[in-house]
N, C-alpha and C positions, 0 to 999 in steps of 0.2 A: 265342204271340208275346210277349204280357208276360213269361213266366218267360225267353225267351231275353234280352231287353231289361234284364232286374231281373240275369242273371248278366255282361251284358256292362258294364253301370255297373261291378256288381260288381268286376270284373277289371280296370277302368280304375281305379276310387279304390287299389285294390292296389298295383298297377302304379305308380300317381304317389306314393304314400307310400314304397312303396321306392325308387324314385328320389330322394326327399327326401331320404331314410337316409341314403343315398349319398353325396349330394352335400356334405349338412353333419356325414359321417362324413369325409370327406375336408378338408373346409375347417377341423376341429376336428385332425386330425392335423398341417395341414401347419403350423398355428398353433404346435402342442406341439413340433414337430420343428422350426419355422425359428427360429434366434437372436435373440432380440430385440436392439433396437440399443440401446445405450451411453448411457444417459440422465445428463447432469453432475449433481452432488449438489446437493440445494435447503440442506441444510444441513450440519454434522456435530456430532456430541455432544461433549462436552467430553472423554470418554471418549475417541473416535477422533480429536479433535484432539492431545491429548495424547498416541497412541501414534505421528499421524504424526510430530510435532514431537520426539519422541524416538528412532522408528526411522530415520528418513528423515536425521536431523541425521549428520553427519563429526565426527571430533576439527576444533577450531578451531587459532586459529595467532596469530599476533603484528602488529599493524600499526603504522603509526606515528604516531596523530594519534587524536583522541576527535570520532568526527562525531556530535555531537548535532546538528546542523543540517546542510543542504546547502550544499556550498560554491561551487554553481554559478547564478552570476543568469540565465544567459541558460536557466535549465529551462522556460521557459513557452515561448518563440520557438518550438521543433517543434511545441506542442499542434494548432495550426491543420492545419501536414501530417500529425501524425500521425496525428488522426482522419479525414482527407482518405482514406489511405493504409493504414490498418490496420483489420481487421477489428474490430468490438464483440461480446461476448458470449465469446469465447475463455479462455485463462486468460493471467496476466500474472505476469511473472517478474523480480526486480531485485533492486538493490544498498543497502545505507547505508542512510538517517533515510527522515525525513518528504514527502522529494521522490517518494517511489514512492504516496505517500496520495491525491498532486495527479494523477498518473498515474495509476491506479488509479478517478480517478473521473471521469476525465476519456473513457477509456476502455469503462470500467462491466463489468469481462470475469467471467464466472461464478464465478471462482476463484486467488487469487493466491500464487504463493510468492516469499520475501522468502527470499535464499542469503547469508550475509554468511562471511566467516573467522574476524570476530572474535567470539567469543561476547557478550560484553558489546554488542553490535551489537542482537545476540538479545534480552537481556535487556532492554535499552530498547525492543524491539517487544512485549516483554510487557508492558513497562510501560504503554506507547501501548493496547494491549489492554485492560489494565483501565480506563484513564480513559474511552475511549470505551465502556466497562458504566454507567463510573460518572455520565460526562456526555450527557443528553439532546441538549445545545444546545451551541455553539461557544463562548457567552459559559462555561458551566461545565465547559467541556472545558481552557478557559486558566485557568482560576481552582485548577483541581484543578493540572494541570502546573505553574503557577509560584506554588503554594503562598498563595494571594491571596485568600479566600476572598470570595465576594460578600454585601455586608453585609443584613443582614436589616432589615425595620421596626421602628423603636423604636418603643416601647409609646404608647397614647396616653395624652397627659396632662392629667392634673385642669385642674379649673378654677387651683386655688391654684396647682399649679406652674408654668401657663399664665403669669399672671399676675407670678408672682417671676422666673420666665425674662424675662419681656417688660423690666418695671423694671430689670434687672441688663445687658439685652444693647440698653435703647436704643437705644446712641449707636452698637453697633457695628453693620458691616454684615453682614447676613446671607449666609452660607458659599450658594453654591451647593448646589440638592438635586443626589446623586447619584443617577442615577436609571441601575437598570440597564437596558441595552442589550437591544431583541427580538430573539425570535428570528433573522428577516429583517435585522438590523440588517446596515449597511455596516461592513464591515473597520477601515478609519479610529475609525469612532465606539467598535469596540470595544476598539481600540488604548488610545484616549485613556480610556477606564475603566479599564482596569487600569493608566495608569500614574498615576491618581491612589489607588488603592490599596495598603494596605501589606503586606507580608509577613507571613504570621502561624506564629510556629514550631509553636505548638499544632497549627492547620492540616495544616502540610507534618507533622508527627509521627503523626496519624492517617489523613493521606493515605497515606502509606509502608504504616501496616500494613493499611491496607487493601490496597494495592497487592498486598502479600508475601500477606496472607490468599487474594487471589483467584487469585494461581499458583498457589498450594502449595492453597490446600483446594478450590476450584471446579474448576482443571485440575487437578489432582493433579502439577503439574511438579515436583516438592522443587527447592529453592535449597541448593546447598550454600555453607559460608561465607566462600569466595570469591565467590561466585554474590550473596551478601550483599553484601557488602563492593563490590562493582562496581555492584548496582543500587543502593546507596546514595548513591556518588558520584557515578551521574548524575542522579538524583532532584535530587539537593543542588546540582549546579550551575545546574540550571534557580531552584531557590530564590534561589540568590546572585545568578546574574545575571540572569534573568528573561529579557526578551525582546530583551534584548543577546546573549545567548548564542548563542554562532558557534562554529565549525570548529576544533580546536584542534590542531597539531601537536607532537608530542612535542620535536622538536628547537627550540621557541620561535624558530624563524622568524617572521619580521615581515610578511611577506605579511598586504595585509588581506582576511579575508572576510567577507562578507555577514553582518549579524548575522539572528537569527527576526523581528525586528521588519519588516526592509529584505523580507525571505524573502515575508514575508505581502502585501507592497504591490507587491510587484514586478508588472510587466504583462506580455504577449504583444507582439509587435511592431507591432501597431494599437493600443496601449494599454489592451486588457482585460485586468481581475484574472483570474485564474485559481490562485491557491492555494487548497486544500480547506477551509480555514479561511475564505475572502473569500466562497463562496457556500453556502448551509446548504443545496442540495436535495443537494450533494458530502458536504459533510458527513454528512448523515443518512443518503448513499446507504454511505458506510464506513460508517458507525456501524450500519447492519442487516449490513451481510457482516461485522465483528467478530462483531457478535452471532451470526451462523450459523457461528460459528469457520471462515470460508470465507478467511481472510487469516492464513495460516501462515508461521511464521519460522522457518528452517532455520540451524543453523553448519555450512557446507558452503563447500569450496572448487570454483572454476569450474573447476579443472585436476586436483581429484580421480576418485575413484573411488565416489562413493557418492551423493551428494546430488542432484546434478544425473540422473543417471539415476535415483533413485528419484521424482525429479519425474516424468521422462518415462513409467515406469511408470505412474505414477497418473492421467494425463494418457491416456490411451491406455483405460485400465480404463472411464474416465468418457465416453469419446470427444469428446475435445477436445482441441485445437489451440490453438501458440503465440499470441496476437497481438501478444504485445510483452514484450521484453527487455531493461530497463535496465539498463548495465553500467558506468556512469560511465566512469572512466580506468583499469579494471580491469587492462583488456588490457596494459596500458604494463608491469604490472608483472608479467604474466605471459610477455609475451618478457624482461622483467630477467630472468626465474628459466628454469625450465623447463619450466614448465607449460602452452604454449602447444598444443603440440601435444595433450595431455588435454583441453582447454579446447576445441578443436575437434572431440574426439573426441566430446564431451558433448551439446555442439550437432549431432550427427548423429543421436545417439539421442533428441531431441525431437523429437515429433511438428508436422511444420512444414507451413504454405503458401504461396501467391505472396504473402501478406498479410503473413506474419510478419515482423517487422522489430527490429534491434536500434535501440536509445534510445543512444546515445554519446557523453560526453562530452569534447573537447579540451581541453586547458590551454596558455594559450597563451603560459605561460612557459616551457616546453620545447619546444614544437610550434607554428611558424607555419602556421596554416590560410589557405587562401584566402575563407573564409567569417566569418571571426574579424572581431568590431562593435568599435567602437571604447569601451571604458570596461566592457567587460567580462574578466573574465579567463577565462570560460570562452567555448569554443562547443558548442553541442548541433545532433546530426547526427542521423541516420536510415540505416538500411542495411539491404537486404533480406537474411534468414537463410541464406535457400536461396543468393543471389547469395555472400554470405560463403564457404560451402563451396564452391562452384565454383570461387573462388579461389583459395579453401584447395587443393583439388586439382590446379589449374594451377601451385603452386607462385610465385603471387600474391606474399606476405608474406613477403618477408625480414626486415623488421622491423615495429615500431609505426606509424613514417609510413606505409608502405603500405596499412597496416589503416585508417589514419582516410583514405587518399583515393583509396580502392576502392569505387566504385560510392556515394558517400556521396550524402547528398539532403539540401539545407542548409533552412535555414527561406524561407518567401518574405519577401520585403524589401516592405518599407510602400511 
């Protein structure tokens, strides 16, 4: 009776070990055999930033104005719908300067690409690249841009010079200490520091090569000597004019725009700051996605053949999705020409959802909007992606006015 009892245990531990076998012979195959899903990049090497930012880029083109700055006040007004209304953590897509930075962190999406025509566009987002390597903090993220270096503690002084100082400056009154601005500091205060300091050409001279050192030997981007010649002239204008520096059109039309000063104070329509510059956790939040080379600038046209679907490509690889699309007044001048029809072919092959929305801007000196504030030149709209092509494909858009008032979704009014 034991030996039958000792072979039936026997036959049971068997029995259930091969069934183990089994089970996680099976749950180990289906693991090798099923796809994993599409995880977005935590970073990229300077190495792969530098092949996307050269494979992915189109020949550029011609425009007619140098946008160092944005030329539209009313960019904060959508922030409130558009976070309302578009997804966070997707990847994020625009146009021009520094107005995609305020997007960008206002949004906080995994991954951004910046498409411009003009190369020199490009080059100033390289620029904007290394400063934000080179500045920890916003106070020396302005200091390094408009060449204004923040002055350091002079030495201290003896007794004897204490003393000869004190007797010679009696009668005068003592200069205000400048005392630099915290981290946390308000926008305002950091305003009014740098415009009590002065330009220093030494400064802006080793700014620049540091600038060129960190394309050309960190990315490996080479500048050819146009390539020079172009980021020198915008390097330099921010020098000359500093936080005056606006919008500049080539034909010297007299139109005024918003200088970087006005850009940085501007509010939201309940009166909250919201440029990248006015709160440091924005700041610091671009300042680690430069650093993970995860905010790439392409020269690429919206009505081409290249750029715009090699975003969608890489977008796709990574599996993720549009959440937002800044295209200022792009489109205006793509039914001028004829690239409208590419430009929607492009936006079909981005990977898109009910979330994705295009960012757009009106100007309201060709386009009367119905949503158009009084004492602004611009208006900033919202429009769902997906709704854009259904239009597109009902044959919607005979021209530009229809595009800005198709399905738009204006800011909410205070």
């Amino acid at each position: 009776m034991i030996f039958f009892i000792s072979v039936a245990r026997r036959t049971a531990k068997l029995i259930l070990s091969t069934a183990l076998f089994v089970v996680f012979s099976v749950c180990a195959f289906a693991q090798a055999t099923t796809p994993t899903t599409p995880q977005p990049p935590e970073k990229f090497t300077n190495a792969e930033f530098s092949k996307m930012q050269r494979e992915m880029s189109e020949g550029g083109g011609y425009f007619m104005s140098d946008n160092f700055t944005s030329n539209e006040t009313s960019y904060l007004h959508i922030v409130p719908k558009l976070q309302q209304l578009t997804a966070t953590g997707g990847a994020y897509l625009g146009v021009g300067p520094e107005q995609n930075f305020t997007y960008i962190a206002k949004l906080r999406p995994r991954i951004a690409f910046l498409v411009d025509i003009r190369r020199q566009a490009v080059l100033q987002h390289l620029m904007y690249k290394a400063l934000f390597q080179l500045s920890p903090t916003r106070t020396e993220f302005l200091a390094h841009l408009l060449s204004k270096p923040i002055p350091v503690e002079t030495k201290t002084e003896t007794k004897t010079e204490s003393k000869t100082a004190e007797s010679k400056d009696a009668a005068k009154p003592a200069p205000p200490k400048l005392v630099t601005p915290k981290p946390d500091a308000p926008i305002h205060e950091i305003i009014r520091f740098f415009d009590q300091l002065k330009v220093s050409e030494a400064a802006y001279a080793a700014n620049l090569a540091e600038i060129k050192k960190f394309i050309e030997t960190e990315l490996q981007l080479p500048l050819s000597k146009e390539d020079q010649t172009s980021l020198d002239y915008v390097y330099k204008s921010f020098r000359v004019d500093g936080l005056d520096i606006a919008f500049r059109l080539d034909s010297g039309w007299s139109t005024y725009f918003p200088t970087l000063r006005e850009l940085l104070v501007q509010t939201d329509l309940k009166g909250q700051l919201g440029n990248f510059l006015a709160v440091k956790d924005d700041y610091d939040f671009l300042r680690e996605l430069h650093r993970k080379n995860l905010i790439i600038p392409l020269t690429g046209d919206f009505g081409g053949k290249k750029a715009l679907t090699a975003v969608g490509d890489v977008l796709r690889k990574y599996g993720l999705t549009v959440s937002a699309f800044y295209l200022s007044n792009v489109e205006q001048y793509l039914f001028d020409g004829t690239s409208f029809e590419g430009f929607a072919g492009n936006i079909r092959k981005l990977p898109l959802t009910e979330k994705s929305h295009f960012i757009r801007a009106v100007f309201n000196m060709r386009y009367s909007h119905p949503s158009a504030l009084p004492g602004h030149l611009s208006t900033t709209l919202l429009q769902p992606m997906q709704g854009f092509l259904k239009d597109y494909d009902a044959g919607v858009y005979r021209g530009y006015y229809d595009v800005i008032m198709s399905r738009y979704i204006a800011p909410d009014k205070p």
